[in-house]
N, C-alpha and C positions, 0 to 999 in steps of 0.2 A: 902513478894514479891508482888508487885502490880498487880494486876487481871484486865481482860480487857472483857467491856460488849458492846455488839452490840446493836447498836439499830438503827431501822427505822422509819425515819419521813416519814409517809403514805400518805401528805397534806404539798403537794409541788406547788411552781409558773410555771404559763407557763413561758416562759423567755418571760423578756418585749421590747424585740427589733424582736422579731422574730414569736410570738407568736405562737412558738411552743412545745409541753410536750410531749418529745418521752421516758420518764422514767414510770417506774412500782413504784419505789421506790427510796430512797435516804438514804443511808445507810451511819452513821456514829460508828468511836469506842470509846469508853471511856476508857482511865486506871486508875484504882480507886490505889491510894495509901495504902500499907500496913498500915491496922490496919483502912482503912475507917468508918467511922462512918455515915448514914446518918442523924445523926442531927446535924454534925458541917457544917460550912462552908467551902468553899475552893474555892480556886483560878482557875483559866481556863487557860490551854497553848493549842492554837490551831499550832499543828505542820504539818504547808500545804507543805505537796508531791509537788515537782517540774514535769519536762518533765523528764521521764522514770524512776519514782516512783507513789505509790500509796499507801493509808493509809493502805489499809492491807498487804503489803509486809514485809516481815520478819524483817529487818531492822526497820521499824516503829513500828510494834505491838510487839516485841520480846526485842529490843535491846532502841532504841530514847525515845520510850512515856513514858514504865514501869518505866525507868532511873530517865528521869524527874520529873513524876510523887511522887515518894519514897523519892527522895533527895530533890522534894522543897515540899511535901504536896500536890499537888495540880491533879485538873483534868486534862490530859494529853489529848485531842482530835485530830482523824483524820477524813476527811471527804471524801469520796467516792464520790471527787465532778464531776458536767460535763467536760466530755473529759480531765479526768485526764489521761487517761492511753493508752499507745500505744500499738499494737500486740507484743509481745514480738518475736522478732525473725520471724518474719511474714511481708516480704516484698516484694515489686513487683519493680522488678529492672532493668534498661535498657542495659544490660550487652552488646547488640552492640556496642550501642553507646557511652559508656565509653570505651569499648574496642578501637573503629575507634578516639577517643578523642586522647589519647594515642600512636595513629597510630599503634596498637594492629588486627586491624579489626576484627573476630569472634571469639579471641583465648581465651575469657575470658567466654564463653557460658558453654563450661564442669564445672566453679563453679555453676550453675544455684543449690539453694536451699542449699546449705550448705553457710549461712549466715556470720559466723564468719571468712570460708575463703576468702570469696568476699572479704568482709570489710579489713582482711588483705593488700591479694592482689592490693585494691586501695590506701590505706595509705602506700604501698614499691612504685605505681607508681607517687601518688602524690609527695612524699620526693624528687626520682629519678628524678623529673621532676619540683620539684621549684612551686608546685603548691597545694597552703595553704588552698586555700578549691577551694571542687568542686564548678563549675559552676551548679545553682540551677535547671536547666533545666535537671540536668543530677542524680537529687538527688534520693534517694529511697524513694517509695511511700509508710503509713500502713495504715492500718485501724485505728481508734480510738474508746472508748469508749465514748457513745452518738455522734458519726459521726462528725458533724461540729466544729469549732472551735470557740467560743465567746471572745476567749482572754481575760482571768481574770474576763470580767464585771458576766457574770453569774457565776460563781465557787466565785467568792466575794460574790454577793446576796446570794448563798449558804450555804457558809458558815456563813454568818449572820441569816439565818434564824433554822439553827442549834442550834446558840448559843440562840434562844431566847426558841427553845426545851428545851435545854438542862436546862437554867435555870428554866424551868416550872417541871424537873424530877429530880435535884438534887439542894441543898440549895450552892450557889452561891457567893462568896468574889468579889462583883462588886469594889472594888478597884482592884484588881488582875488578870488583866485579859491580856493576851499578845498572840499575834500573830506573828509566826516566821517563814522562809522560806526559800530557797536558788535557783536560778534562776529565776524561773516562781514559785515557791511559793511563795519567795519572792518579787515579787511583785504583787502576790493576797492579799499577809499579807499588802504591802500597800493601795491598793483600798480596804481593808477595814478597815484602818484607814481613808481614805479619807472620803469614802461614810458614815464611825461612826464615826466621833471625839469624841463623850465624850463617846467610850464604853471601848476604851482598854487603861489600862496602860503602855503598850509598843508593839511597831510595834519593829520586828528583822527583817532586810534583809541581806542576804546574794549575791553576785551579780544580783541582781534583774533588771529587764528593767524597762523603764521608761516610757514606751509608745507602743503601737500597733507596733509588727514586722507584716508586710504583707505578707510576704512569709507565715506566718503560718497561719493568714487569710485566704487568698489567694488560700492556698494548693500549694505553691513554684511558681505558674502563674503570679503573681505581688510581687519582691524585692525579700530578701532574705527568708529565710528557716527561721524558728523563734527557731527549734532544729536544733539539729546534734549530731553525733560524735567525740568527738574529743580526738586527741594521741598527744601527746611530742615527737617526731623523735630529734635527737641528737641537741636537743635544739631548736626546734623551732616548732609551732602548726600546727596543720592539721584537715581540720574539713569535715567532708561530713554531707551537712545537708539530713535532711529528714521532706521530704510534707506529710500531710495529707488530708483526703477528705473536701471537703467543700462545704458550700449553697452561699456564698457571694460571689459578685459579684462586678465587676467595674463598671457597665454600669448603668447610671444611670435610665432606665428602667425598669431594672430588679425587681424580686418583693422583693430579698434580699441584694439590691444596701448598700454596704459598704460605708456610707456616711460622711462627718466631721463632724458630729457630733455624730456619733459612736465613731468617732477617738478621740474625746474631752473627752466625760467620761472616758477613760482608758489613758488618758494624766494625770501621775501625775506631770507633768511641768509645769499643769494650775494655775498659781497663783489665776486668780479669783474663782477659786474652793476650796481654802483654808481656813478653820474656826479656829481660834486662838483656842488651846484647852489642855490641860496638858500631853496629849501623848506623850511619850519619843518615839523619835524613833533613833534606831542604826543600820547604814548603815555600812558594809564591804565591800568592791569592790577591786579587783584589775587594778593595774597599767595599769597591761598588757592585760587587757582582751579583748578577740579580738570575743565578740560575744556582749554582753552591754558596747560600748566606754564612760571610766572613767572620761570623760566632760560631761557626760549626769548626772554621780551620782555626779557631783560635783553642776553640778546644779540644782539638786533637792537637795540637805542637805542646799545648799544657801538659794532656797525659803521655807526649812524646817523652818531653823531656826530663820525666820520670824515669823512664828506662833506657833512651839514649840521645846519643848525642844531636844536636838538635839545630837548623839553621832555620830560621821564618822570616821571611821579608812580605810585610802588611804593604799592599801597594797602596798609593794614594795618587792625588792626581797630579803631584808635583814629581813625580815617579817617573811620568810618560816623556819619554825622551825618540820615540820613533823609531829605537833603534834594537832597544834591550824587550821595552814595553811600549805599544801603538796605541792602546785605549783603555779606559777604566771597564770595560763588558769583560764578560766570561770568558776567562782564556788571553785576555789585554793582546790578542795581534801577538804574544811574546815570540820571540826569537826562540826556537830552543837549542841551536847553535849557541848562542850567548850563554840562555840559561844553563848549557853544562860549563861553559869557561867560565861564566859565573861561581857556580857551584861546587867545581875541582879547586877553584881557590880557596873556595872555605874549609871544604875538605882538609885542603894543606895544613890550614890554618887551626885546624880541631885535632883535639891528642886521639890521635887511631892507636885501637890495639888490636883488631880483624888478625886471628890467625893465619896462617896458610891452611884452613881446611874450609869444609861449606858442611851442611847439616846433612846430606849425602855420605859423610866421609864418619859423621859422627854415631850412627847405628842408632839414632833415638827418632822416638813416638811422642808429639805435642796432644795432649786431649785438650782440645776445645768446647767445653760443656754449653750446650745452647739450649737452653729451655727443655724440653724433652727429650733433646740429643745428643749426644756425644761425638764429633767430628774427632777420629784418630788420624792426623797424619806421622808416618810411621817413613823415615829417610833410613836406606841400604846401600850399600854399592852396589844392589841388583835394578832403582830408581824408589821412585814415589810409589805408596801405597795411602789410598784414601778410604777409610770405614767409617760409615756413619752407621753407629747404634745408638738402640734405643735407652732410655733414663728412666725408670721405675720410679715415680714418687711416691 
């Protein structure tokens, strides 16, 4: 049975857009495969926690990592990245004004604190009333862990700088190495095939975004919510998003002004961001999904498959089998057990030519030119270094 060891990296980055470090530490898990040996090698599955999961949640360390771990050999990692994790159950809710929404006026104040019936309560009046998701003004507020929201770009760096831990404390199958996700994991697992092209042998997403939701930026004050809830009502979706707190700012004053060129490095639509490189990457999306619209993944697998090798499976509804895929909504219920046997098949089945090195090994600096900025990441055998300068036009 696969065993699972904690470890904390104590010499962590400010984040480079913000230059702020409000962590103690940065805690990641490992699940060593039954019968580990520390002088073989082995493979790396980094499996990034989306929005209302977290790597130490039961499901992860009990049931996902061990699994994979066992059944392929390899190191199984989660990482306790920034503002992975929401209050669980812990929300601040404007129960008037969803009530007067409704034309309810105060009758909705007696659920104050019992959360699950709220949330009922709104998904019988949203159904009732033909109204598929709330208006985000009207969304519930939580707290998050490390506060602000960086949208993938720090919880990416994060997790790269894990892996270069990691390789320094266990012996390392740099051919083997895959990163896998579903919603907002999935597309952390792709920013960091972007920002590493030659470290992973396979990017997995599972409905992942494509780009900066602002609502979640924003904390639901600019566009939509970038989470929610969502239920299936006698066929059809219902979502209540939910904001979180935030530093960023619209205004271009401000001293945490959200600006396009923040918006650029987590644009993986950038074509001029793309380095030809032997990363397989395997996208699942559905048709139907009514939170990352299925033109967006159709066009990122398009400029994927410019620069590499490329799996895309378009779900449809003859797709749902209960077992691989549960529903046509955001995220389809997928199995992500499945989804990696899924996707190591394809793997096999695609011409790899992944070195034995990672971009760590390779001494080189990607510039990502963003609008007025210049994003240098810069890979050593001493880890990551991240400079963001300025672009004179």
């Amino acid at each position: 049975m696969a065993t699972t060891e904690k470890r904390t990296l104590r010499v962590f980055r400010e984040d480079p857009e913000t230059g702020k470090s409000n962590r103690e530490e940065l805690n990641y898990f490992v699940a060593l495969p039954t019968g580990f040996d520390p002088a073989q090698s082995y493979g790396v599955v980094f499996c990034v926690a989306g929005f209302g999961d977290t790597a130490d949640s039961a499901e992860q360390m009990n049931e996902l990592r061990p699994r994979i771990a066992d059944k392929y050999n390899v190191l199984a990692v989660g990482v306790r990245y920034h503002n992975d994790a929401r209050i669980n159950g812990r929300y601040d809710i404007n129960l008037i004004d969803i009530g007067r929404y409704f034309g309810l006026g105060d009758d909705l104040m007696g659920m104050q604190g019992n959360w699950d019936s709220v949330a009922n309560k709104i998904f019988e009046l949203m159904s009732a009333n033909k109204v598929h998701r709330l208006p985000v003004y009207l969304a519930p507020k939580t707290g998050a862990y490390h506060q602000y929201s960086s949208f993938g770009f720090l919880p990416a760096l994060e997790h790269l700088d894990v892996f270069y831990d990691l390789s320094k404390q266990y012996r390392v199958d740099k051919k083997n190495i895959v990163a896998m996700g579903s919603g907002y994991g999935g597309y952390v697992a792709s920013l960091m095939g972007k920002f590493a092209p030659f470290t992973f042998s396979a990017i997995i997403d599972v409905s992942g975004y494509c780009f900066t939701e602002w609502g979640e930026v924003f904390g639901g004050t600019v566009g939509r919510a970038g989470i929610g809830l969502s239920r299936e009502i006698d066929g059809s979706q219902y979502v209540i998003p939910i904001v979180t707190d935030t530093i960023w700012s619209v205004d271009e004053m401000a001293t945490f002004y959200f600006s396009d060129a923040h918006r650029q490095i987590r644009n993986l639509l950038n074509q001029s961001h793309r380095i030809t490189s032997p990363t397989f990457h395997c996208h699942y999306h559905s048709t139907d999904d009514n939170v990352v619209p299925i033109e967006m993944k159709d066009k990122l697998c398009h400029i994927l498959d410019k620069y590499n090798p490329v799996y895309y499976q378009r779900v449809k509804k003859e797709d749902i089998d209960g077992e691989l895929f549960s529903n046509m909504s955001h995220g389809m219920g997928a199995s992500l057990e499945k989804i990696f046997d899924l996707s190591m098949e394809k793997y096999r089945e695609a011409p790899m030519n992944k070195e034995n090195d990672t971009d760590f090994d390779r001494d080189v600096t990607y510039g990502f030119p963003c609008s007025d900025k210049l994003y240098n990441f810069t890979y050593t055998g001493v880890g990551l270094d991240v400079q963001i300068k300025p672009i004179y036009l």
